[in-house]
N, C-alpha and C positions, 0 to 999 in steps of 0.2 A: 504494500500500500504506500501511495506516493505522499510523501511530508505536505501538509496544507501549506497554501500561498500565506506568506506574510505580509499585508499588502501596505504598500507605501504610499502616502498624500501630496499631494499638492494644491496648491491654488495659486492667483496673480495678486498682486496688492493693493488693483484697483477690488476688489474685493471686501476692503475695510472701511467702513464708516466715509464710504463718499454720499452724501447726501443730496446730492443734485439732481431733478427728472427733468427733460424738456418743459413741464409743463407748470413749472412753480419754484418760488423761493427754496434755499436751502433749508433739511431740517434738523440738520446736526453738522456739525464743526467737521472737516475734515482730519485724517489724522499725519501728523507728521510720517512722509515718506520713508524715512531711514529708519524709523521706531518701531514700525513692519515687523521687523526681521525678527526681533523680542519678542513677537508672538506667537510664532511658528510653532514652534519646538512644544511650547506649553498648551496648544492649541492640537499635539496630536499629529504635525505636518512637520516634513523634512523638506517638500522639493517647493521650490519658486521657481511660476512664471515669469517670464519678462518679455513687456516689449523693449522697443531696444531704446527709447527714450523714460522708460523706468530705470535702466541704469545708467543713464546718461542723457539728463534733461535740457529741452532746446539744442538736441542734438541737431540741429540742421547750422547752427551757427557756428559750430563748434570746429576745431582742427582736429587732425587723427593725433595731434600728440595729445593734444586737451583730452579727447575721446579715449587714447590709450590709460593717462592719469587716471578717469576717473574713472574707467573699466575696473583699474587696478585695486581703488578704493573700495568700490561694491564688492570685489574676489575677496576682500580682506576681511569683509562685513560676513559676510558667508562664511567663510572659514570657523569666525569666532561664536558665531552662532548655530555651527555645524549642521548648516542646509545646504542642501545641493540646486543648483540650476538646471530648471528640467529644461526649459528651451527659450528662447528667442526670436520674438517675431516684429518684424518690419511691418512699423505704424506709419501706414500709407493711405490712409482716409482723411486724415483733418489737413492737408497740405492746400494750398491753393491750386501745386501742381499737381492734385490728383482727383478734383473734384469730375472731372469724364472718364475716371480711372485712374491704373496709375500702370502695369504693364500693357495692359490694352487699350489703354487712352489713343486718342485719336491724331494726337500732335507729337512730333517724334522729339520733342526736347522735356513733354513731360514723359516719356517714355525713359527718357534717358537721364532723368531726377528718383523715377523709381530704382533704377539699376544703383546709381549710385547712393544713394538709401540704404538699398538691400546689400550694397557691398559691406557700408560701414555696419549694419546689422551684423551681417558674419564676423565680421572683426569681433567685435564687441561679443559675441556669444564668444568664442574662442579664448580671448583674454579674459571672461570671468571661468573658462572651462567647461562651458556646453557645446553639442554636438550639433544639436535641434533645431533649425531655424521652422517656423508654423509662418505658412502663409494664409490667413487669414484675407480670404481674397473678396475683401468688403465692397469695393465701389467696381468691381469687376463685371461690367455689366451697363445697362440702359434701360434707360427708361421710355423709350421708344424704340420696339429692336430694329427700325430701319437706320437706326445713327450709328451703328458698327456693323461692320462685316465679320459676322458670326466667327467663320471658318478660321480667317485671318487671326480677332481675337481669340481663338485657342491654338494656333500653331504661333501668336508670342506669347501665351502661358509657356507651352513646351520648350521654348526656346529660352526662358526665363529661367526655367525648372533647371534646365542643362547649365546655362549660364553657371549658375550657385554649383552643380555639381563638377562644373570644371574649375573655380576659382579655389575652391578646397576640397581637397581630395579625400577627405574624414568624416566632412559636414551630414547629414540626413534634411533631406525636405520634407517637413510633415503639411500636406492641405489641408485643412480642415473648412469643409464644403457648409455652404448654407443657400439656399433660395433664395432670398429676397431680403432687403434692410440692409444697408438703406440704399441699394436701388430697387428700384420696379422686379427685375427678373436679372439674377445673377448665373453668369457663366459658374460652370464646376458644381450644379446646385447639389449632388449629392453623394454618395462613399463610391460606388459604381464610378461617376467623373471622374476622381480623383483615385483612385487605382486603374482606369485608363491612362492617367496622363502619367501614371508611374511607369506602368509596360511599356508606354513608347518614352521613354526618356532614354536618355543617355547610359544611365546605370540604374537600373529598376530596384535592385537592392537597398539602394539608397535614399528611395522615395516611397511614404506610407501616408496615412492619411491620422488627423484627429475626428476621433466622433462626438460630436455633442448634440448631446440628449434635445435640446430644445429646437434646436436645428434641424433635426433629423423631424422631429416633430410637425416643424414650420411647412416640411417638405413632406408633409402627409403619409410620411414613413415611421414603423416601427425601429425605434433607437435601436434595440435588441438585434434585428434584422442587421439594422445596418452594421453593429459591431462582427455579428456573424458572420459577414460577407466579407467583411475585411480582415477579419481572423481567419478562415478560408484561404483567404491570397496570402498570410502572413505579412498583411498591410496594417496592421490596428500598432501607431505609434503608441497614442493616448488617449485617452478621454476626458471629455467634460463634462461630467454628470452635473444635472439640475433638473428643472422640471418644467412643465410649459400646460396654461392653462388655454387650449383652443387652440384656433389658428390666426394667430396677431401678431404684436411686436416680441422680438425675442424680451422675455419676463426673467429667465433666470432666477425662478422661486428653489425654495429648499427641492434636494432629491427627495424623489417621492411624496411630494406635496400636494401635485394633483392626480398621480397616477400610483400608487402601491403598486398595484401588479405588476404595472409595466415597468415601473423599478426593479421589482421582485427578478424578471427577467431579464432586464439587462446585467442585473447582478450572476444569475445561473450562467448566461451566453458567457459573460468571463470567467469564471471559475470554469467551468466543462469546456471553455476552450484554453485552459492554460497563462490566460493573460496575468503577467505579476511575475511570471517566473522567472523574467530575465531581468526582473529590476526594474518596468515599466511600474510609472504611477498613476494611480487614478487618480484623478485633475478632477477638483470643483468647480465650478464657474456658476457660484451664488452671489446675488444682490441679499443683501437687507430690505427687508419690508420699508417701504418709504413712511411710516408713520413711525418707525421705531426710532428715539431719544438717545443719549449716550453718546462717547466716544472713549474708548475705540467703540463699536458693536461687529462683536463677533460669534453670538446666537446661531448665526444662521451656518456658519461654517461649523463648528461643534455639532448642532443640529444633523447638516447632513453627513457630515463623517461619520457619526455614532447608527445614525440611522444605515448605510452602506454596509458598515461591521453586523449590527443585528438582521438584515438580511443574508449578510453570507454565512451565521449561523442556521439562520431558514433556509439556504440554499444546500449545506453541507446534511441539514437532516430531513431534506426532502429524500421521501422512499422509495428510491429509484427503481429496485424490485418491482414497485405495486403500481410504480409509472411506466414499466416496462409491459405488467400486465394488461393494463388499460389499453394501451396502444397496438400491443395483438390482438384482443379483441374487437380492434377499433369501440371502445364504450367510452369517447373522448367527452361524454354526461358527468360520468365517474369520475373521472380524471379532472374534469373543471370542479367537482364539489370537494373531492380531495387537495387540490391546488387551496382552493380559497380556507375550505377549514384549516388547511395546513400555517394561514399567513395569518391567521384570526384565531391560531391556538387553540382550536377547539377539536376533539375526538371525532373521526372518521367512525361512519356503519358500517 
């Protein structure tokens, strides 16, 4: 019998007590940026997200010596705090040169502000010690599909993808695919795209995708599915568990907030596919309730952690025997009233 997965945490540090919506004043203080890092540890979590101006702010104004310094400072921060950096992703949405995109933009000089972005991003993963660069491929897309040539826009993804895999020869590109927000209809919208754009790249080994839960959602897909798909191709870098209430703005609510089951099963898909065993982390990507007070507020990340853990005790004593039975007989009645007593603690007839 094989040793259970020990599984290891992460989350980004926009994550902590940012109190801003589009739609109204702030409702709590924000928290000091480098103060983060004292939370982790006590909070249950080893690995930090980063975009690449989390470690290095108003990185567009910056030199690569400046950029190298202050890389070196957050490596130091880490260290002392004994977290690892699970990856690094180039923030290429709020730029003015990316508001039509930013690899597949229409203008070849914002095209060529994205690259140079995404260079200093690898840098800067490198020097604090991560692999991972996540394209997060936000404004990739239109809002009228006649203003891009489809085609064209995904052979410069691909060529984008190669790009990063020829500039360092170590690096991993993880996509992490979404539909829509905040364009209309985004390229790459789901796991399936982005394990296509990995087969055709340059070195496929080197390209996997992230799945998140809310996302997969948005995209009228089962989370579960899509981790399974990309477990299959041995595509599944990471994840972003959360939870999403309908088909709207991405919410980022507690895991399993609106969906237990479908928690319940994204948690099974990873454990019965192996995921955790080479050291991959399951990634949060929770918001705070906008009505909640405090600073720091970090409820919501405690919350779903613990809640993750006590489902994969639900997962490890689901009775596989009697799910094995079910399903030869095809009597999937059974099998549904057994799942749900199973998650509701209550004894099976």
């Amino acid at each position: 019998m094989s040793t259970p997965t020990v599984y290891r945490f992460s989350f980004g540090p926009w994550n902590i007590s940012e109190g801003a919506d589009p739609f109204g004043p702030d409702v709590r203080a924000p928290y000091p940026h480098d103060r983060k890092f004292a939370l982790y540890r006590q909070l249950g979590f080893e690995g930090v997200q980063f975009h690449d101006d989390d470690v290095v702010p108003e990185l567009d104004a910056k030199t690569d010596p400046q950029i190298a310094a202050r890389s070196a400072e957050v490596a130091r921060m880490l260290r002392d705090e004994g977290l690892t950096p699970e990856f690094v992703a180039p923030r290429l949405w709020f730029a003015s040169q990316t508001v039509d995109g930013a690899y597949t933009a229409n203008r070849s000089e914002d095209r060529a502000y994205a690259w140079e972005r995404t260079r200093k991003c690898i840098d800067i993963a490198r020097a604090i010690g991560c692999r991972a660069i996540v394209l997060w491929l936000a404004r990739e897309g239109t809002y009228a599909r006649e203003a891009k040539d489809a085609r064209l826009a995904y052979q410069r993804l691909l060529e984008t993808v190669n790009q990063i895999l020829g500039y360092d020869r170590e690096v991993e590109v993880w996509i992490e695919p979404k539909p829509n927000e905040p364009t209309d209809q985004a390229y790459v919208p789901t796991t399936g795209h982005a394990v296509a754009l990995a087969y055709a790249s340059a070195d496929p080994r080197r390209v996997k995708t992230v799945i998140e839960s809310a996302h997969a959602l948005l995209a009228n897909l089962d989370p579960s599915d899509e981790m399974a798909f990309a477990l299959a191709h041995d595509k599944l870098g990471s994840v972003h568990l959360n939870d999403q209430n309908g088909l709207k703005y991405d919410q980022d609510k507690n895991f399993g907030a609106a969906n237990l089951r479908a928690a319940f099963n994204q948690v099974r898909v990873l454990e019965e596919g192996g995921y955790g065993r080479r050291g991959e982390f399951v990634g949060l990507d929770v918001k705070a309730m906008r009505t909640q007070a405090g600073s720091p507020v970090t409820d919501h990340l405690r919350t779903s952690r613990e809640l993750f853990l006590h489902l994969v005790d639900k997962v490890r004593t689901y009775n596989r025997t009697l799910v094995e039975q079910y399903r030869a007989a095809r009597d999937y009645e059974a099998l549904e009233r057994y799942t749900l007593q199973h998650l509701l603690g209550v004894g099976s007839r």
